[in-house]
C-alpha positions in Angstrom: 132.3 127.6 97.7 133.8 124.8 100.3 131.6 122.1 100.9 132.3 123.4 105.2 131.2 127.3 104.4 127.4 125.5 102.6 127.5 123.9 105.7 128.1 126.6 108.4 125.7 129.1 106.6 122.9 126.9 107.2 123.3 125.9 110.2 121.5 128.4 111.4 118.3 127.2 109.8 119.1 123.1 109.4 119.5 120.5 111.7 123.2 118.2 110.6 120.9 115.4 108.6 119.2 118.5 106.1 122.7 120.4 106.2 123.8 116.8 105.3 121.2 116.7 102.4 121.4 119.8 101.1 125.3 120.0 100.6 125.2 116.9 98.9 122.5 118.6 96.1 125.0 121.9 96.0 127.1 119.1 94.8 124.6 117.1 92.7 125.6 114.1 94.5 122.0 113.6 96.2 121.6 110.2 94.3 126.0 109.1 95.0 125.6 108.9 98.4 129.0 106.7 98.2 131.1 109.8 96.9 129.1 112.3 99.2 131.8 115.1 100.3 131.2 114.7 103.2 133.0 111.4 103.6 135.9 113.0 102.9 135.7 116.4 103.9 137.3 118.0 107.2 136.6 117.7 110.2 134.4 120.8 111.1 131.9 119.6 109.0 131.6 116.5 110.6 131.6 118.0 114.2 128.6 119.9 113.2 125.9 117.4 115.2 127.6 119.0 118.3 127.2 122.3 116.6 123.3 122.1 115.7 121.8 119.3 117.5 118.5 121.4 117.8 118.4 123.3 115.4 115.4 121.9 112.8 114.9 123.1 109.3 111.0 123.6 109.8 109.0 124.9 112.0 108.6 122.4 115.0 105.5 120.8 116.7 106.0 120.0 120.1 104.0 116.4 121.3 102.6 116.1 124.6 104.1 113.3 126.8 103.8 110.0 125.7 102.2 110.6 122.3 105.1 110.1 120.3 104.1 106.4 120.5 102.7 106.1 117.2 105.7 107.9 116.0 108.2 105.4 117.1 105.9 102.7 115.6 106.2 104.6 112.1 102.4 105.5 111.6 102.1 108.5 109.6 98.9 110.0 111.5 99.2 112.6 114.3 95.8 113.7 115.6 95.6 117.0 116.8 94.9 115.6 120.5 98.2 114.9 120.8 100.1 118.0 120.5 101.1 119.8 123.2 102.3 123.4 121.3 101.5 124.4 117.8 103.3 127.9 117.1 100.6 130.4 116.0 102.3 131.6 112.9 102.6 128.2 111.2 100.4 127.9 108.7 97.8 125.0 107.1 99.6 123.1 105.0 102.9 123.8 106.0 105.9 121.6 106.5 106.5 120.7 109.5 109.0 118.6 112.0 108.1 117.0 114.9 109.6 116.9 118.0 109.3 114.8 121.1 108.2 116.0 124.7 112.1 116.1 125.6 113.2 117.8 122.1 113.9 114.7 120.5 113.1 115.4 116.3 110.7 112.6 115.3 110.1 113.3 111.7 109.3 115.5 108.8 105.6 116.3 107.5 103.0 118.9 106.8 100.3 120.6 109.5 96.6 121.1 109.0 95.1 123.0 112.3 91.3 122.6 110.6 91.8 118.7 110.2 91.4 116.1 112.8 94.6 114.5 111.6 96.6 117.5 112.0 100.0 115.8 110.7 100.7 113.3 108.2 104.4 112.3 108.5 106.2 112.3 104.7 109.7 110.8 106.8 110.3 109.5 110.2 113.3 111.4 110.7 114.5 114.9 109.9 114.3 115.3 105.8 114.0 118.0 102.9 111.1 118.1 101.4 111.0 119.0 97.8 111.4 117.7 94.3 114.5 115.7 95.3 113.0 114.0 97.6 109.7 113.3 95.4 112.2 111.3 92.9 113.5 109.2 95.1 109.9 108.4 96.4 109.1 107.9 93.2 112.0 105.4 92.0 111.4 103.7 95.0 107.7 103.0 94.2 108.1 102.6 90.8 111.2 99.8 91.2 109.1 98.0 94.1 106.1 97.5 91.4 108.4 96.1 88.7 108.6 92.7 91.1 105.2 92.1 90.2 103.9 93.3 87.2 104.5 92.1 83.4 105.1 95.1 81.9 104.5 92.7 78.4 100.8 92.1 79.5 99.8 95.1 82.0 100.1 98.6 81.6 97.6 99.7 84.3 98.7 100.0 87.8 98.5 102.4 90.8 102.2 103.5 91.2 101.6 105.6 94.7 99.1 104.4 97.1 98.9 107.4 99.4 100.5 106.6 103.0 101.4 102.7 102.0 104.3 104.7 99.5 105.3 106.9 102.1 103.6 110.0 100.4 100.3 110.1 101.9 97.9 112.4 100.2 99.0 111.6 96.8 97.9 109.2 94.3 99.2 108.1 91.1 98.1 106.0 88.6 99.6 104.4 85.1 96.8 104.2 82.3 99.0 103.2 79.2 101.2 106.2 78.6 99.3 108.6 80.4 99.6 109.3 84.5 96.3 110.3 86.7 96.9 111.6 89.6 94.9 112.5 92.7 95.7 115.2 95.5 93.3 114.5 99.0 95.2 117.0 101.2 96.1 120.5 102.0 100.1 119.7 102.7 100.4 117.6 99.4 98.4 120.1 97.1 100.8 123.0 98.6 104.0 120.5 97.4 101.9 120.7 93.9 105.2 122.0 91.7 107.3 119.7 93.5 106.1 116.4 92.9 105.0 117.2 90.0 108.2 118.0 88.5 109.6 115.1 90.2 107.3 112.7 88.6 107.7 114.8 85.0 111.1 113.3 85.4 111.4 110.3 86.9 109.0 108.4 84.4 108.0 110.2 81.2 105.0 110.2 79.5 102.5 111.4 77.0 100.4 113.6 79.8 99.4 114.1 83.4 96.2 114.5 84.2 95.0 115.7 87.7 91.3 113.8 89.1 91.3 115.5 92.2 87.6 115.6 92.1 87.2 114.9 95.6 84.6 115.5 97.9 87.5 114.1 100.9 88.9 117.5 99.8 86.2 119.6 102.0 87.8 117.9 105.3 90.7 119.3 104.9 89.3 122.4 103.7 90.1 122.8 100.1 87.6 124.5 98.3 89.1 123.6 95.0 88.5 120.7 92.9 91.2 120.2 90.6 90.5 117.9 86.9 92.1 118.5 83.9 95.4 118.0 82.0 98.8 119.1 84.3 101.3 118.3 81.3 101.2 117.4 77.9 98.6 115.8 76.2 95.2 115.7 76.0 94.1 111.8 77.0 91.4 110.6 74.5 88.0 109.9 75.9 88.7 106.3 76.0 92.1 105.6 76.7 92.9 101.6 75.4 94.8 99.9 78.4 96.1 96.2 78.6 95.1 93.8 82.0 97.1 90.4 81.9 96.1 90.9 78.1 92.8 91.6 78.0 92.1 95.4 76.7 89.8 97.6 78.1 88.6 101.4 77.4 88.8 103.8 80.3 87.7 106.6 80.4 90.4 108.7 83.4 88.7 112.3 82.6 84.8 110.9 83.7 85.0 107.6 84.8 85.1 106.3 88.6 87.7 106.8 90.5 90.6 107.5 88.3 89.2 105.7 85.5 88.9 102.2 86.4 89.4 100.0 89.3 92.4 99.3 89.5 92.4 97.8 92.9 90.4 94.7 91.4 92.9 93.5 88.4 93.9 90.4 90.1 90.4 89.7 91.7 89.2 89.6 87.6 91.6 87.2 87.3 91.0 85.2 90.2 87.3 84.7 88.9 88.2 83.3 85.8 88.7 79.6 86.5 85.3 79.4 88.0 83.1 80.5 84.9 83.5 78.3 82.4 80.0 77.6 80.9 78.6 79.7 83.4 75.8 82.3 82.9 76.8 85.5 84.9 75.1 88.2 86.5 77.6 91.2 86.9 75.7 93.6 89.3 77.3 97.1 89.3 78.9 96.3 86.5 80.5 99.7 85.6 82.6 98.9 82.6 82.3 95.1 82.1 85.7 93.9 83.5 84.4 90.8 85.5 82.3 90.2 82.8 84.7 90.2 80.2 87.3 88.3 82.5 84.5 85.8 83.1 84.0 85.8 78.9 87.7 85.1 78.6 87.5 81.8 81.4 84.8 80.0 78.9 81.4 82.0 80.2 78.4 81.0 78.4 76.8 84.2 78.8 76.3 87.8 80.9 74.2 89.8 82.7 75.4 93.4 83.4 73.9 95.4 85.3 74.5 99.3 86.3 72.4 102.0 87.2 74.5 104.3 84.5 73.7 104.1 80.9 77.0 105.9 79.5 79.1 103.2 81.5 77.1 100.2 80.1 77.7 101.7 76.5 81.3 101.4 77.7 81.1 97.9 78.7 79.3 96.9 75.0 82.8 98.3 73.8 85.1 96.3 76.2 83.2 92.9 74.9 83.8 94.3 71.2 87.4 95.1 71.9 88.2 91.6 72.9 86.1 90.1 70.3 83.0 89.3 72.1 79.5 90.0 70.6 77.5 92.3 73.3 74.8 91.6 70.9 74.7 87.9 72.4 74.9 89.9 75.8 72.3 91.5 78.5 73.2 95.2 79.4 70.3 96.2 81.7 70.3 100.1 83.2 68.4 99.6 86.9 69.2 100.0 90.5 70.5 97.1 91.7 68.2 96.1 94.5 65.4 96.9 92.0 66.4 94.4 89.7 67.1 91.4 92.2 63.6 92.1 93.0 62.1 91.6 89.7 64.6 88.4 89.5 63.1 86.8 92.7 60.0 87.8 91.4 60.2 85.7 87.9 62.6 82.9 89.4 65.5 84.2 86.9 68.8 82.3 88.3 72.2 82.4 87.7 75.1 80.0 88.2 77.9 82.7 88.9 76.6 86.1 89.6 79.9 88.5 91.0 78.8 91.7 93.3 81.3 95.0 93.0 78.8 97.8 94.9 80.0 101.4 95.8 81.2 102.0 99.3 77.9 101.9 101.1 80.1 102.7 104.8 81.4 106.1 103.7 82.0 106.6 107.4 81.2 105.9 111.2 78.2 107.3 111.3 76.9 105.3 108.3 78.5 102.3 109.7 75.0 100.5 110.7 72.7 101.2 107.9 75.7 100.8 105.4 76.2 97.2 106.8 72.5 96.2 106.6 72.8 97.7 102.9 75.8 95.3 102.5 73.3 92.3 104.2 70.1 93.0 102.0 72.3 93.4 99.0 73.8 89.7 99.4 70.8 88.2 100.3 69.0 88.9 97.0 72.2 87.8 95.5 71.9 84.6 97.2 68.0 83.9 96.3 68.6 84.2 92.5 71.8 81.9 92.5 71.1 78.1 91.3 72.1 75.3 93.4 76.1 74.7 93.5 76.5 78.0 92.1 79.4 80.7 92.8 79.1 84.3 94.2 82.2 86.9 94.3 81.5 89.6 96.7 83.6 93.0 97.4 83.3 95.9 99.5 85.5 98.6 99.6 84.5 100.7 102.7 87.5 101.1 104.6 85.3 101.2 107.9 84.1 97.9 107.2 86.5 95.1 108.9 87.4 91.8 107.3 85.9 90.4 110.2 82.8 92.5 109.8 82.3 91.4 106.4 82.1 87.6 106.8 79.7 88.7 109.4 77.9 90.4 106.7 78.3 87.1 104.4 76.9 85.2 107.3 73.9 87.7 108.0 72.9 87.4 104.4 73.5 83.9 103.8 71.2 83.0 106.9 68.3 85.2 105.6 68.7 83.5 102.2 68.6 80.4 103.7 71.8 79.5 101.9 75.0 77.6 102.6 77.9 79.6 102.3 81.7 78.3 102.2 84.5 80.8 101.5 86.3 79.3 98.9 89.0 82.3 98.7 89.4 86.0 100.3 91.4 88.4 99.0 92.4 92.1 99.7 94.0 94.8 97.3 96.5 93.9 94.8 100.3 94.3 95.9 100.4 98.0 93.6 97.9 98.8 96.3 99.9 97.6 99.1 99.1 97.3 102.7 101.7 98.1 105.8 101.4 96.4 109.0 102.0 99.6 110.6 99.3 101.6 109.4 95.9 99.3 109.1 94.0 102.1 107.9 95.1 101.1 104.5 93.1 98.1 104.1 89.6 98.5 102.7 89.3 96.2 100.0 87.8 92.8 100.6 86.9 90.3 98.4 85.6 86.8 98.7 84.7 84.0 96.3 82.3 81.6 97.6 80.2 78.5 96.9 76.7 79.2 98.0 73.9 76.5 97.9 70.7 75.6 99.3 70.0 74.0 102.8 
C-alpha cells in the first residue's frame, strides 16, 4: 500500500501531524525522520493540511476563552475550571486533544472529569500516544541523565520524574539492574501496556517492579494499589546499589518511597566535607545514608535515629557493607521529638546533627500546623548542637516554599536562641529535574548551616 492511500484512509480520523506520524511507523521509519516518505512522496500527501486541518485524532476538549494561557506557556496542568465543553461520552482516563476557543489544537493528553486537574498534557502539539512515543520519551530521558551521572560509581537514579520528563504521572527509577516504577494517575495507568513495553525495550533489565502503593491514587479515583513484579525477576529483599561508591541495601518492595531517597544523593555528598571528626546525630535516619556518607568524610561517630526498628536493622547493614562497625555506633528506635527531649533534658550535644523528616505539609490544609511542626522540630535541633556546630535541614513538602522554609529556619533559630548562617541550599538533584515552566516540581529543599550561640 502507497504511502498517499495510509494517508487518505485516515484522514478521516487524524489530523496531517498524526497521519504524518503514523505513515512513517507503517514504514518503520518513526526514528529516520531524515528518510521519512513523506519527503519525497507526491504531492497529494503533502496538500493534506488543507485537506484535514480540523480533523483531530482524539476526542477534543474545547477551552473557554482565554484559558489556553497556560497552554501556550507549556504547563502540563489544565484544571477543570477552564473548560468550556467536555463531550459526555469521553471517558476518565481517556486520551485527549485540546483545542483552543477558536479551534486551534493545543496539545495531546489524557482527561480525568473526577479530578481537579482534569488534563495533564503528554505533548504540546497534536501527537500519537502509544508505545512509540513512550521510547522516544524514554531515550530522551535516559540520554539527558548520562550528562551527569558516572555510570562507573552510580547505579541509582530516577530516570522519569513525572511532568519535569514530559510524562507526568509516571515514575521510574534505576536500582542496579532492576527498574521501580510508580503510576499516580488514571490517564497513565490506562497507557499501562504501552509504556511498559516501551521501557521493556528501550533499556533492558533483570525485572520491573511496580510501587504504586499510593494513597495520591484515591484523588484520581483509583481504587487499586498496584506492587509487585511487572517483568522478570524477582528483586531480592535487599537490592545492593552503588552512590558515588559507597554501597547501600535497599529494599524497592517495602522500603520508602521506591526504596531509597534518591532525591538526596548529592545532598549525602554535599555533607561530607563538613564531618570530619564530628559526632553526628542522624534524626530520621531511615537507612543510614547521611550517616554513612558522614562515616566516609572522617566522622568520629553516629547517632541514628528512627522511629522504625526494621529500617535501623537496615542501616547496621549499610555501615557493615562499607566496612564500618555499627557496633561502635548508636541505633536508637524513638519518635523524634521524644528523643530531642530527653537530649535537652541530659545536655547530650552534638557537633553535626543532619534532619531528613517526612513531609509534615502533605497539603494546604495542613500548611499551618505542618510548618510549626517543621519550627519545633529545628528548634530542638538547635538546643542539642555544641557551639560552632553544623545542622543540614530538608523538607520535602512541595507546599512548603523555599522562601517559607528559611522562614521556618529563622522561627526556629530565634526560639533556640541560636545564630544561624546558611552556608549552602540546595534543591533536588538534576535526575529530579525542575522546569521553569511548571514550579510545582520543586519540593525538595535543603540547607546546610552553621548554627551557634548568641
Amino acid at each position: 500500500m502507497s504511502c498517499p492511500s495510509i494517508a487518505i484512509r485516515l484522514c478521516c480520523h487524524c489530523s496531517f501531524g498524526a497521519v504524518a506520524q503514523l505513515v512513517e511507523r507503517a514504514h518503520g521509519m518513526g526514528e529516520a525522520r531524515g528518510s521519512s516518505p513523506l519527503s519525497s512522496t507526491n504531492s497529494s500527501v503533502r496538500s493534506l493540511p488543507n485537506l484535514i486541518a480540523r480533523i483531530i485524532l482524539y476526542p477534543r476538549i474545547r477551552l473557554k476563552p482565554g484559558r489556553e494561557k497556560s497552554v501556550l506557556f507549556r504547563h502540563p496542568w489544565i484544571f477543570s475550571r477552564a473548560l468550556e465543553d467536555v463531550p459526555g461520552d469521553i471517558e476518565n482516563g481517556s486520551l485527549v486533544s485540546v483545542v483552543s476557543s477558536d479551534g486551534k489544537v493545543l496539545g495531546t493528553g489524557y482527561y480525568n472529569g473526577y479530578s481537579q486537574i482534569a488534563i495533564r498534557l503528554l505533548a504540546f502539539h497534536e501527537s500519537v500516544i502509544d508505545e512509540v512515543f513512550f521510547k522516544g520519551a524514554f531515550k530522551q530521558a535516559i540520554e539527558f541523565r548520562k550528562q551527569f551521572i558516572n555510570s562507573d560509581d552510580t547505579n541509582a537514579y530516577r530516570i522519569v520524574f513525572g511532568e519535569s520528563d514530559g510524562l507526568p504521572g509516571l515514575v521510574v527509577d534505576r536500582y542496579n539492574d532492576f527498574l521501580v516504577i510508580q503510576i499516580h494517575t488514571l490517564g497513565m495507568d490506562k497507557l499501562r501496556p504501552q509504556l511498559l513495553e516501551a521501557l521493556k525495550s528501550v533499556l533492558p533489565s533483570q525485572g520491573i517492579y511496580e510501587r504504586s502503593d499510593l494513597e495520591v491514587r484515591k484523588k484520581e479515583d483509583l481504587r487499586t494499589f498496584p506492587k509487585g513484579v511487572l517483568s522478570g525477576q524477582q528483586p531480592p529483599d535487599h537490592l545492593e546499589i552503588c552512590e558515588h561508591g559507597i554501597k547501600f541495601f535497599v529494599d524497592i518492595k517495602n522500603g520508602q518511597k521506591t526504596g531509597f531517597f534518591l532525591d538526596q544523593r548529592e545532598n549525602r555528598q554535599a555533607i561530607i566535607p563538613f564531618t570530619k571528626g564530628k559526632n553526628v546525630l542522624n534524626l530520621c535516619c531511615y537507612s543510614g545514608g547521611f550517616s554513612v556518607a558522614a562515616l566516609t568524610g572522617g566522622a568520629a561517630h553516629t547517632t541514628n535515629v528512627d522511629i522504625s526498628r526494621p529500617v535501623l536493622d537496615l542501616a547496621r547493614s549499610n555501615f557493615e557493607l562499607n566496612g564500618f562497625d555499627p557496633s561502635l555506633h548508636r541505633f536508637i528506635s524513638r519518635d523524634a521529638f521524644e528523643y530531642l527531649d530527653e537530649c535537652i533534658g541530659s545536655g547530650e550535644k552534638f557537633d553535626f546533627a543532619v534532619v531528613d523528616p517526612p513531609a509534615f505539609v502533605k497539603n494546604r490544609e495542613s500548611l499551618a500546623h505542618g510548618t510549626n511542626a517543621y519550627i519545633k522540630l529545628y528548634e530542638k535541633v538547635m538546643k542539642v548542637l555544641g557551639r560552632e556546630s553544623i545542622l543540614a535541614s530538608s523538607s520535602c513538602s512541595s507546599h512548603v516554599t523555599p522562601e517559607l522554609y528559611r522562614m521556618i529556619l529563622f522561627k526556629a533559630a530565634l526560639e533556640a536562641k541560636k545564630d544561624l548562617v546558611i552556608l549552602e541550599q540546595r534543591i533536588q538533584p538534576p535526575d529530579h529535574p525542575l522546569r521553569v515552566n511548571f514550579p510545582e516540581g520543586e519540593y525538595l529543599k535543603f540547607a546546610i548551616s552553621r548554627v551557634s550561640p548568641y
